[in-house]
C-alpha positions as CSV (number, residue, x, y, z in Angstrom):
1,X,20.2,73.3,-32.5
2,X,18.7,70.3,-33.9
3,X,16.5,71.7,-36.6
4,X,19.6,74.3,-37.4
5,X,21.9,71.0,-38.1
6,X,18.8,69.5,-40.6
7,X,18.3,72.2,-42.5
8,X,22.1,72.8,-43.2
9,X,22.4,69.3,-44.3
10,X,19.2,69.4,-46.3
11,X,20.2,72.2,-47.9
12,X,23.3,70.3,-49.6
13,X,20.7,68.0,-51.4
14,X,20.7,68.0,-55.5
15,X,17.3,69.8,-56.8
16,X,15.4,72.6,-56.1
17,X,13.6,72.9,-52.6
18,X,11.8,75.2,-50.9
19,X,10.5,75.1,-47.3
20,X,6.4,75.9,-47.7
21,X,3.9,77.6,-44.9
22,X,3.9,74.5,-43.3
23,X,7.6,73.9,-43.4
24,X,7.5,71.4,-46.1
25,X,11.4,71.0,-47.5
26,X,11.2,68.7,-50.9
27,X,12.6,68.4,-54.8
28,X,11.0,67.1,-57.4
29,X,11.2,63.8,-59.4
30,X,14.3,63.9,-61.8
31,X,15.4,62.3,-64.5
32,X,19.4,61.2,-64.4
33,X,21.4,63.5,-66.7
34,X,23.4,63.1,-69.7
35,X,26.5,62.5,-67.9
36,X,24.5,59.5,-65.6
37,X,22.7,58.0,-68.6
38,X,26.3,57.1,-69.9
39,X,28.0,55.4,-67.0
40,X,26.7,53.5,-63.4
41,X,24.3,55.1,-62.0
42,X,24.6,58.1,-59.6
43,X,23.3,57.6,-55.8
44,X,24.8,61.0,-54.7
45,X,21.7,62.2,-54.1
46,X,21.4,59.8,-51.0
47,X,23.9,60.6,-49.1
48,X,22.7,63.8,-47.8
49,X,20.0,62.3,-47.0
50,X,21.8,59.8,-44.8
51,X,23.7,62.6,-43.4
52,X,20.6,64.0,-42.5
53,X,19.6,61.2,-40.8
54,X,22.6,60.7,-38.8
55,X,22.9,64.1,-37.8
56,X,19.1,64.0,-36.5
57,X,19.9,61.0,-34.6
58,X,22.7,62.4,-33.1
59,X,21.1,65.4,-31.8
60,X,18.2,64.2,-31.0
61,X,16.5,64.7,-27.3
62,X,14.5,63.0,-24.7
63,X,12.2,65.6,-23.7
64,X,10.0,64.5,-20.2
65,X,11.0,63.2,-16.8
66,X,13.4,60.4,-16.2
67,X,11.5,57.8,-14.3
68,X,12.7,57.4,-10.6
69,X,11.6,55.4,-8.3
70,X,9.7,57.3,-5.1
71,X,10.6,57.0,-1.5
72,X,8.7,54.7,0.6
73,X,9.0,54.2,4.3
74,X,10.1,50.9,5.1
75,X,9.7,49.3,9.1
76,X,13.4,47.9,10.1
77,X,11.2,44.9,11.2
78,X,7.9,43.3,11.6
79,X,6.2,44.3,14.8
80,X,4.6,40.9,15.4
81,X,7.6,38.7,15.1
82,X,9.2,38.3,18.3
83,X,12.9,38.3,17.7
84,X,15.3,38.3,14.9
85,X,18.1,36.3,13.8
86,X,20.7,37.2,11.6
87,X,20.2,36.9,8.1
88,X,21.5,33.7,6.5
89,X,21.4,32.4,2.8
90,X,18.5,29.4,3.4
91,X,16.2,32.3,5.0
92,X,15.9,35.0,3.0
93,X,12.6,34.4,2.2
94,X,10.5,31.0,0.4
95,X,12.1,29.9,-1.9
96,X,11.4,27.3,-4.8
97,X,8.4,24.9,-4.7
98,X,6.9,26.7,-1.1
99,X,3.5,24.3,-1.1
100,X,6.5,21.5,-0.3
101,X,6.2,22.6,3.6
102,X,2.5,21.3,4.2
103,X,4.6,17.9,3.4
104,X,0.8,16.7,1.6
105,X,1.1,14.5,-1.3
106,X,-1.8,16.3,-2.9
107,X,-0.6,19.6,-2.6
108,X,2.7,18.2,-3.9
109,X,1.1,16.6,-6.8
110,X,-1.6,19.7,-7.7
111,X,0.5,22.8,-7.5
112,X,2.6,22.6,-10.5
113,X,-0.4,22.4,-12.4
114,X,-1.8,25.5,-11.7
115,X,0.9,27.1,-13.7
116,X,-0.1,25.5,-17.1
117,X,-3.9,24.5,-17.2
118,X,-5.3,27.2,-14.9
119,X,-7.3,29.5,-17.1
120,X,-6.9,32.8,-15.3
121,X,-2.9,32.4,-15.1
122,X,-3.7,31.5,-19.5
123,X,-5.4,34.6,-19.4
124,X,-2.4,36.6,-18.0
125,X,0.0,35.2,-20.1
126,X,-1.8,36.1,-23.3
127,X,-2.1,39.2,-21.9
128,X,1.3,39.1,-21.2
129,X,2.0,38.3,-24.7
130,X,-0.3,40.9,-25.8
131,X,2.3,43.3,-24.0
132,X,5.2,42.5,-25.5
133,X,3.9,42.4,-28.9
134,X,2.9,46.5,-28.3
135,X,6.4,46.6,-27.3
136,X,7.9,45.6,-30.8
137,X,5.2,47.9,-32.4
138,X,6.2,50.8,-31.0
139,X,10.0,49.7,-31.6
140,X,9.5,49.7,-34.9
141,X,8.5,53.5,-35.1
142,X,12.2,53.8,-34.4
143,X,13.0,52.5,-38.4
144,X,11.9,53.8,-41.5
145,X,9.7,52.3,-43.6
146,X,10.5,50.9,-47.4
147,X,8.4,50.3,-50.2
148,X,8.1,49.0,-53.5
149,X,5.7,50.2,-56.0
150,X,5.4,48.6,-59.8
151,X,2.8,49.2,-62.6
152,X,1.9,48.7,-65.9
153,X,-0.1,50.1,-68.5
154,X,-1.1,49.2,-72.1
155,X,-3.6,52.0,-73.7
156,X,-4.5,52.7,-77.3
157,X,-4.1,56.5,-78.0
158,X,-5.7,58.3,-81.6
159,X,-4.3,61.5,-83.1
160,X,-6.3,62.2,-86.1
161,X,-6.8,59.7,-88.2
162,X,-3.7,57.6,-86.8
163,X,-3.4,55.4,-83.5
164,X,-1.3,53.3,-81.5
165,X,-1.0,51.2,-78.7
166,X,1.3,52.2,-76.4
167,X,2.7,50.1,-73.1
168,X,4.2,52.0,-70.4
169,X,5.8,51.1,-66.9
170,X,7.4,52.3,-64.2
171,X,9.3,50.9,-60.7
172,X,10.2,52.8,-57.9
173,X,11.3,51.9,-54.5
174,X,10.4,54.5,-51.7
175,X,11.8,55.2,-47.9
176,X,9.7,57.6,-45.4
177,X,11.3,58.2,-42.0
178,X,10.3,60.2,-39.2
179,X,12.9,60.8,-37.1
180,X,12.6,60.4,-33.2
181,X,14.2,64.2,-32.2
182,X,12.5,65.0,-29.6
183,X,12.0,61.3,-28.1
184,X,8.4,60.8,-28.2
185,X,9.1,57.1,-29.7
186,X,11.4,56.4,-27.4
187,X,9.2,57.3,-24.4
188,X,6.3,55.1,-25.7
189,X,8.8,52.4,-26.1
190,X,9.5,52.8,-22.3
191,X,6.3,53.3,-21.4
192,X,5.4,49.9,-23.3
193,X,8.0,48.0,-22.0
194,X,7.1,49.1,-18.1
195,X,3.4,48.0,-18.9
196,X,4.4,44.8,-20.1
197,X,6.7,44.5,-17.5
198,X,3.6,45.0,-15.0
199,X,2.1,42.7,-17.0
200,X,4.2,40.2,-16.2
201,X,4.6,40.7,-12.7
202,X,0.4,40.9,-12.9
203,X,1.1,37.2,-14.5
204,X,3.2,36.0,-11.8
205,X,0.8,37.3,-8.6
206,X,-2.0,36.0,-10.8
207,X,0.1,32.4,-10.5
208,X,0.9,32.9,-6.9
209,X,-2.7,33.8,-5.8
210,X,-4.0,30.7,-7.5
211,X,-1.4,28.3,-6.2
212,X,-2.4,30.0,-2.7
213,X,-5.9,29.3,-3.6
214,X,-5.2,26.0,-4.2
215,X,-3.6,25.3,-1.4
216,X,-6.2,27.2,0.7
217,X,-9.2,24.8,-0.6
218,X,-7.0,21.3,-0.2
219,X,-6.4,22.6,3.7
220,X,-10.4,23.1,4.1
221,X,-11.0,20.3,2.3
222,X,-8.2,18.3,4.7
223,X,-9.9,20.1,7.8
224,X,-13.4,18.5,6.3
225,X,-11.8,15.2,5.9
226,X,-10.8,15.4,9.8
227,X,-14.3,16.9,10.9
228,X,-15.9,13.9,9.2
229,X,-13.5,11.2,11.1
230,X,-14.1,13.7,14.1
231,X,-17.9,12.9,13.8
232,X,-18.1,9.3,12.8
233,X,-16.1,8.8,16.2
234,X,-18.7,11.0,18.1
235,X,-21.4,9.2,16.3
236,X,-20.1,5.5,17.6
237,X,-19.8,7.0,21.3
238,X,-23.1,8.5,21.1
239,X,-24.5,5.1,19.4
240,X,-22.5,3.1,22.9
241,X,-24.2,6.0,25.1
242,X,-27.9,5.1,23.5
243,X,-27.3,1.9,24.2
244,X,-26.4,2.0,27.7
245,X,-29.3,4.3,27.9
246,X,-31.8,1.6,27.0
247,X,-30.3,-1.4,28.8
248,X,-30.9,1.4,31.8
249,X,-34.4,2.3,30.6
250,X,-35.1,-1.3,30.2
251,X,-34.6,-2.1,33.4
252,X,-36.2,0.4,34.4
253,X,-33.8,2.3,36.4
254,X,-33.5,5.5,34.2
255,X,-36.8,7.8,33.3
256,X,-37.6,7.5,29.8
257,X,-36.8,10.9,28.9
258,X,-32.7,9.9,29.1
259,X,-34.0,7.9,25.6
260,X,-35.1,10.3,24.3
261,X,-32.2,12.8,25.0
262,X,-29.5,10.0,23.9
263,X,-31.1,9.4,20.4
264,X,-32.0,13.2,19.5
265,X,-28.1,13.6,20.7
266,X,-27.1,11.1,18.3
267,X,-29.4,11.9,15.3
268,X,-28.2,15.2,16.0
269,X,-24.2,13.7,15.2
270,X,-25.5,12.2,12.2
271,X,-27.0,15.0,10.8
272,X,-23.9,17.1,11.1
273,X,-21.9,14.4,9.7
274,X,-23.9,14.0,6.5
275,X,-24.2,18.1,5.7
276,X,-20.2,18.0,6.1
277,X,-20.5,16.1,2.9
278,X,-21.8,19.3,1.0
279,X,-18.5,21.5,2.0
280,X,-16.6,18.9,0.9
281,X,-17.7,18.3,-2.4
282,X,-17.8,21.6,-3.0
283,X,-13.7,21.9,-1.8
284,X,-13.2,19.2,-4.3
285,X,-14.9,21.0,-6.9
286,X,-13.0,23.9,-6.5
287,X,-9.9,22.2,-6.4
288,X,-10.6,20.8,-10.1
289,X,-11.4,24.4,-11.3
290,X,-8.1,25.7,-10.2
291,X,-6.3,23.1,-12.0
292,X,-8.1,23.6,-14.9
293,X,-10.0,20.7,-14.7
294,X,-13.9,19.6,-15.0
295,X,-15.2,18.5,-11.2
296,X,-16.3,15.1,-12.8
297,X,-12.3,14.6,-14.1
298,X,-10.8,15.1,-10.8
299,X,-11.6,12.9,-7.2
300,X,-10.1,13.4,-4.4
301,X,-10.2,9.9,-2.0
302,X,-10.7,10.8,1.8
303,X,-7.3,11.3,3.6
304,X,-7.2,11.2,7.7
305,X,-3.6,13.0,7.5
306,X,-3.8,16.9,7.7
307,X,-1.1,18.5,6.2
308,X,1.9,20.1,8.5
309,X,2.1,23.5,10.2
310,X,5.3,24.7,8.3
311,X,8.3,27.0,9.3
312,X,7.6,30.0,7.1
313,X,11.4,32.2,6.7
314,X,10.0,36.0,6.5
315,X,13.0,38.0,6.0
316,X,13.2,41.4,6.7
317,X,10.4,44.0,5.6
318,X,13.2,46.0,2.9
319,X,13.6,42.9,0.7
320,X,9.1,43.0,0.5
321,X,9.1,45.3,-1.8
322,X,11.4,43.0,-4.5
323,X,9.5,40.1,-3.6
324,X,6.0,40.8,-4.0
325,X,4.6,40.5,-7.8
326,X,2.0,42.9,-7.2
327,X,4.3,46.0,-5.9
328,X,5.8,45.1,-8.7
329,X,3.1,45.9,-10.9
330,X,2.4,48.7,-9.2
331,X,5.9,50.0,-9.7
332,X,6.2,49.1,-13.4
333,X,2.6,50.9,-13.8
334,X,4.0,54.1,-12.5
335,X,7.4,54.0,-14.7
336,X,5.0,53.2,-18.0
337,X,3.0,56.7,-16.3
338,X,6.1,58.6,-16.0
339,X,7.0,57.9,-19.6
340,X,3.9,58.8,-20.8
341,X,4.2,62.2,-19.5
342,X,7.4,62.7,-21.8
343,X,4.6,61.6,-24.8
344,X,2.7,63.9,-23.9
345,X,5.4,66.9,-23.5
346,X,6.8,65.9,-26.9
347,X,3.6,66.9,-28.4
348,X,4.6,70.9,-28.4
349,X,7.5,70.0,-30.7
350,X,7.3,70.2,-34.5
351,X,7.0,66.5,-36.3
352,X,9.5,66.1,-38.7
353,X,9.4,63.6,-41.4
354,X,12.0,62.6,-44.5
355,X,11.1,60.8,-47.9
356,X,13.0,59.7,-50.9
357,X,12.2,57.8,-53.9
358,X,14.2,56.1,-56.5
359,X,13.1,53.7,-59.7
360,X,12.5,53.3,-63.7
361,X,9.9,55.0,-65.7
362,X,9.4,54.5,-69.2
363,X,6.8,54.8,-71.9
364,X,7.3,52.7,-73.7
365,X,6.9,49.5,-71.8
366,X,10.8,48.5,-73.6
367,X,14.2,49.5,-72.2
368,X,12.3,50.2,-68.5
369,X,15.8,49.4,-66.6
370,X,17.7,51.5,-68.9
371,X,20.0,54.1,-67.1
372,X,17.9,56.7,-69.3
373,X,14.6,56.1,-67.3
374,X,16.5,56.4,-63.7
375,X,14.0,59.1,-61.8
376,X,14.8,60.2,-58.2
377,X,12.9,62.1,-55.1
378,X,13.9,63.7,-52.3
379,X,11.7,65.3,-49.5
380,X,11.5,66.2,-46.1
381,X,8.7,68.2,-43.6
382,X,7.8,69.9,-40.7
383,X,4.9,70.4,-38.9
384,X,4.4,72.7,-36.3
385,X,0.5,73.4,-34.4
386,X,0.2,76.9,-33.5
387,X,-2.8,76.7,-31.7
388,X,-4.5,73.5,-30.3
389,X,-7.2,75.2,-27.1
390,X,-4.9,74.1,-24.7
391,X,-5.2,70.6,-26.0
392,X,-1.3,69.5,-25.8
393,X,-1.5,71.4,-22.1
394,X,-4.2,69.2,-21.1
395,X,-3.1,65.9,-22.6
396,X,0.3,66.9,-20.0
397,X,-1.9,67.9,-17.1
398,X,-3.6,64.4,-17.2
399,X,-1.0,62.6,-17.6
400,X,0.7,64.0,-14.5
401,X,-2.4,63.5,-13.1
402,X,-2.0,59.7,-14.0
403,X,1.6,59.2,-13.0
404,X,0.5,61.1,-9.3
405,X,-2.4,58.4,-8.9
406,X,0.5,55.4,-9.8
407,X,2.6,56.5,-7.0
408,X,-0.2,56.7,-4.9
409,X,-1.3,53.0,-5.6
410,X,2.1,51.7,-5.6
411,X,2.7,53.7,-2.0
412,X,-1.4,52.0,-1.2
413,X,0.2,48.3,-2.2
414,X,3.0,48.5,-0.2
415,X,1.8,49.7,3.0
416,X,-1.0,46.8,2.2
417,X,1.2,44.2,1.1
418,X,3.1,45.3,5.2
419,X,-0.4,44.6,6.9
420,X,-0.6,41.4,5.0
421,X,2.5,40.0,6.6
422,X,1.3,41.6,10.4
423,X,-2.1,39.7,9.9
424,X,-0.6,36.7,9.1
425,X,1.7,36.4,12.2
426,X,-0.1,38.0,14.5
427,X,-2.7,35.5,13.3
428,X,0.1,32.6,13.7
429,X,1.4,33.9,17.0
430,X,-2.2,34.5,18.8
431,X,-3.4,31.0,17.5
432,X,-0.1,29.3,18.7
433,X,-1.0,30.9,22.3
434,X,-4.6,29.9,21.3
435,X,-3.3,25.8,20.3
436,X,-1.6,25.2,23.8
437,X,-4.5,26.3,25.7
438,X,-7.1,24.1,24.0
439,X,-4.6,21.2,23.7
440,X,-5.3,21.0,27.7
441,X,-8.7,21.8,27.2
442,X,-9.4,18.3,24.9
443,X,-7.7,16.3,27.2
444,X,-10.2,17.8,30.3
445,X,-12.9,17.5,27.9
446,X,-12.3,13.8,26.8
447,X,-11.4,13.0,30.4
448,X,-14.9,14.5,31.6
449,X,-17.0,13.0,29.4
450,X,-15.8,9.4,30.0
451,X,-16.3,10.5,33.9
452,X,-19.9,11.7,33.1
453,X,-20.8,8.6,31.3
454,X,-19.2,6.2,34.1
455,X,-21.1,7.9,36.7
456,X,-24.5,8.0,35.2
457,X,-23.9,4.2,35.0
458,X,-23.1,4.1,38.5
459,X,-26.8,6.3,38.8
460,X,-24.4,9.1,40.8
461,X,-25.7,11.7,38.2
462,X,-28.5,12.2,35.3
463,X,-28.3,11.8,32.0
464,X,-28.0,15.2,31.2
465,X,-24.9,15.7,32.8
466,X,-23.2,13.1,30.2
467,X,-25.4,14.7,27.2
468,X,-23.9,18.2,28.6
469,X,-20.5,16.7,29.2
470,X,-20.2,15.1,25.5
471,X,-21.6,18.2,23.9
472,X,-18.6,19.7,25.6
473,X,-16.1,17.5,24.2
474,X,-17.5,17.5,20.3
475,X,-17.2,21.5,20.7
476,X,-14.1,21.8,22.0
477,X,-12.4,18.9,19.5
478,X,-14.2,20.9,16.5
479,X,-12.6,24.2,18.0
480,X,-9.0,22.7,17.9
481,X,-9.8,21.3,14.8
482,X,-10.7,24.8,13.3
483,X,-7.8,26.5,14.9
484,X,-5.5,24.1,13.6
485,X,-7.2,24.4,10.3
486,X,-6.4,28.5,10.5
487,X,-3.2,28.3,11.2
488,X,-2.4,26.1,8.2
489,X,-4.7,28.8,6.5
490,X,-2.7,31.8,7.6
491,X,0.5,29.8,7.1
492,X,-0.3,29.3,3.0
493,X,-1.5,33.1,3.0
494,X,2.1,34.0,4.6
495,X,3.8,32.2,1.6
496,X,2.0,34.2,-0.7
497,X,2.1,37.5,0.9
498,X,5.9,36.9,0.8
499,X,5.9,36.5,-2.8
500,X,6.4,32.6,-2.8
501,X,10.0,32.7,-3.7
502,X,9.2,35.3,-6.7
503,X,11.9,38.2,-7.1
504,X,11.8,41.4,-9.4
505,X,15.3,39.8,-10.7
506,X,12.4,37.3,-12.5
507,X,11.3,39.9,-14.7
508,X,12.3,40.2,-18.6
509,X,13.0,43.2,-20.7
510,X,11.1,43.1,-23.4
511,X,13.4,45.5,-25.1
512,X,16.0,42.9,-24.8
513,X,13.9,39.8,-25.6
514,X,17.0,37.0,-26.2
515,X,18.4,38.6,-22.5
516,X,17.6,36.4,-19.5
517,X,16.9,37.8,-16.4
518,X,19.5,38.5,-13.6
519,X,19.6,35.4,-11.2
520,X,18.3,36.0,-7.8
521,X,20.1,37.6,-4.7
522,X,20.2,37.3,-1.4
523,X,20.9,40.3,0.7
524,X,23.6,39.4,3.6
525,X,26.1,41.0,5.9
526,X,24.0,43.4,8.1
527,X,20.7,42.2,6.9
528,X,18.4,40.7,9.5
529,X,15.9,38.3,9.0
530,X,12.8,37.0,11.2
531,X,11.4,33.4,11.4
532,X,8.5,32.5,12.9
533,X,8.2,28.7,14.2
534,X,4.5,27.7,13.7
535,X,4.9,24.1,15.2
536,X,6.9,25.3,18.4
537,X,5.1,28.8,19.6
């Protein structure tokens, strides 16, 4: 149908033409005619070939799949979340500036940061950019392409025993086209769009899983913070034990071996508290890196304030799949796949192409831009491969092949991006269960060890039962401390295995670049939403 419309329009153009063994359809450069050289000149010629052009645009195709998205099976809620609530505006998911939970001024002060100077989110965005610019490249297959040619040429020329310079010139402006019938342009402009649309979301979970990280290493370094004032406290009542150890040995009322035991026990505190100075330099190091700083241009003065367990809204597991940068770019991976399968099915079409030229040629150099020296071109082709080995057959299979591994890794990130979420509050819901137990436990622990240590002075029991009783209470402290210090931990990794307030409404299209993207939603009505209470459990 297509080719039947070109070659009847073609076939109107001025000029001899004749379509060759490889289906080449052309006439040759002519001069204007008498009846042009005496008036305007005549741009008939052109408009079949813009007829041509409009009628291969109309009936052009899009041979190849149309991308849809697959099926994946979604749980109506989280298994680990004991209830659910109904859905309401404020807990959809996070929203905004999540790190603002943890209430920590350092978080507060840090995380924007990450956004501008951290080098691997730079790296993303100029790969990002990188996208977008293959993206206007392969838009611009869409358009012809115009030239301009000019020359000039002085030569002296002998005929016997006469000669003569002779200057000669010519300037022509040319047009090639190859018209997009069978949609093989418009499928790699699809298929570069999706990618850089993956490449943005791959921008955007490269900024969320920084920001997490961030926020990970100021909690550990927080939790070291504590551990150090937790230690320097043990280390003063271990320094008050020693001492009431060697008033006692002094007097001779104690063996000398309860020395002995006090000061290992306390040189033993001491140690610990000076190797907690490694981890935390090496926290604070990290934290510089991830804001794109040097370690020397960033310290970080010793806080005793840990940062608070925050409510984290989780929303129901439907709305994961828009919030979630890297389904996402999983998804947008497999659309660029699917496209590519329509470049490669375009393949076993013939490639058509148009060309015309127009200009002045003279010789002599003099009266160039007369009417006289108007020349004019037409052409067109079309090439067909007969035989290719079962190349163009191949290039489909793989591509197939390509699209079938996308949806596999897109169906991989989603069902990973669901065990995310469960390991988070099941890790939140255990250690809450886990927090009230040893809450108890410190109090008995604290309460024991002053008992131990008031009876030894009292010579009711050895020494060992204090040294036994205080070990006791350092453990279980450090314990409550680490627990606390996970939770805060799983807390930040549930913000980012939400998405962190991101939404697939953030992405661009980079066919549209002035277009901004559609503002965010939030689903209502019969939607259901879970929140887990971290401080409360």
């Amino acid at each position: 149908m297509t080719m039947k419309i070109f070659l009847k329009r073609l076939n109107g153009v001025r000029g001899p033409g004749a379509i060759g063994a490889t289906g080449g359809l052309g006439g040759p450069v002519k001069r204007a005619g008498p009846a042009q050289r005496s008036g305007a000149l005549h741009v008939g010629p052109l408009r079949p070939l813009a007829a041509a052009c409009v009628a291969l645009l109309v009936s052009g195709c899009m041979v190849g799949p149309d991308y849809h998205r697959p099926q994946v099976n979604v749980p109506a809620t989280f298994s680990e979340l004991p209830g659910w609530t109904q859905a309401v505006p404020s807990a959809s998911g996070p929203k905004g500036d999540w790190w603002t939970a943890f209430n920590d001024p350092l978080i507060d002060q840090l995380e924007p940061l990450v956004s501008v100077s951290n080098q691997t989110v730079r790296q993303d965005y100029a790969n990002y950019q990188e996208a977008l610019a293959e993206v206007r490249a392969a838009h611009a297959s869409l358009f012809p392409t115009i030239g301009a040619t000019g020359s000039a040429t002085r030569e002296r020329a002998a005929s016997g025993n006469a000669a003569r310079v002779v200057n000669a010139g010519s300037l022509e402006g040319n047009v090639s086209w190859a018209p997009d019938l069978w949609g093989s342009v418009r499928r790699t402009i699809e298929e570069s769009a999706a990618t850089a649309q993956a490449s943005e979301a791959t921008l955007a979970n490269a900024t969320l899983s920084e920001q997490v990280a961030l926020a990970t290493a100021i909690i550990e370094l927080r939790t070291s913070d504590a551990n150090i004032d937790l230690l320097q406290k043990t280390v003063e009542a271990y320094q008050h034990s020693l001492e009431v150890v060697s008033n006692q040995d002094a007097a001779g009322t104690v063996a000398p071996s309860d020395v002995i035991t006090a000061r290992t026990q306390l040189a033993t505190a001491q140690s610990s508290l000076i190797s907690l100075g490694v981890a935390r330099a090496q926290y604070a190091h990290a934290i510089a890196v991830l804001v794109g700083k040097n370690p020397e241009e960033l310290s970080v003065t010793h806080s005793t304030a840990m940062p608070t367990l925050p409510d984290v809204p989780v929303g129901v597991p439907s709305t994961l799949l828009e919030r979630r940068p890297d389904i996402s770019n999983a998804e947008r991976q497999m659309a660029a796949q699917n496209a590519a399968i329509g470049v490669a099915v375009a393949a076993y079409y013939p490639d058509i192409s148009l060309s015309s030229l127009a200009g002045f040629t003279q010789s002599p150099l003099s009266g160039l831009l007369n009417v006289g020296n108007y020349v004019w071109s037409l052409g067109g082709s079309a090439t067909e491969t007969l035989f290719d080995g079962g190349l163009r057959s191949a290039d489909v299979d793989a591509a197939k092949a390509a699209y079938d591994a996308a949806v596999a890794n897109y169906r991989g990130t989603v069902l990973t991006a669901f065990r995310n979420v469960e390991d988070d509050l099941s890790g939140l819901r255990i250690l809450a269960q886990q927090t009230v137990v040893l809450d108890s436990a410190v109090i008995d622990a604290n309460r024991g060890a002053q008992i131990a240590l008031d009876e030894y002075q009292a010579g009711t029991v050895d020494y060992t039962t204090v040294a036994t009783a205080q070990a006791t209470q350092l453990n279980t402290q450090q314990t409550a401390l680490n627990v606390q210090e996970t939770r805060l931990l799983d807390s930040a990794s549930l913000f980012g295995d939400l998405g962190g307030g991101w939404s697939t409404d953030n992405l661009h299209d980079p066919r549209h670049p002035g277009a901004t993207p559609a503002a965010s939603t939030v689903q209502t009505g019969d939607a259901s939403v879970q929140k887990t209470d971290a401080q409360t459990q």
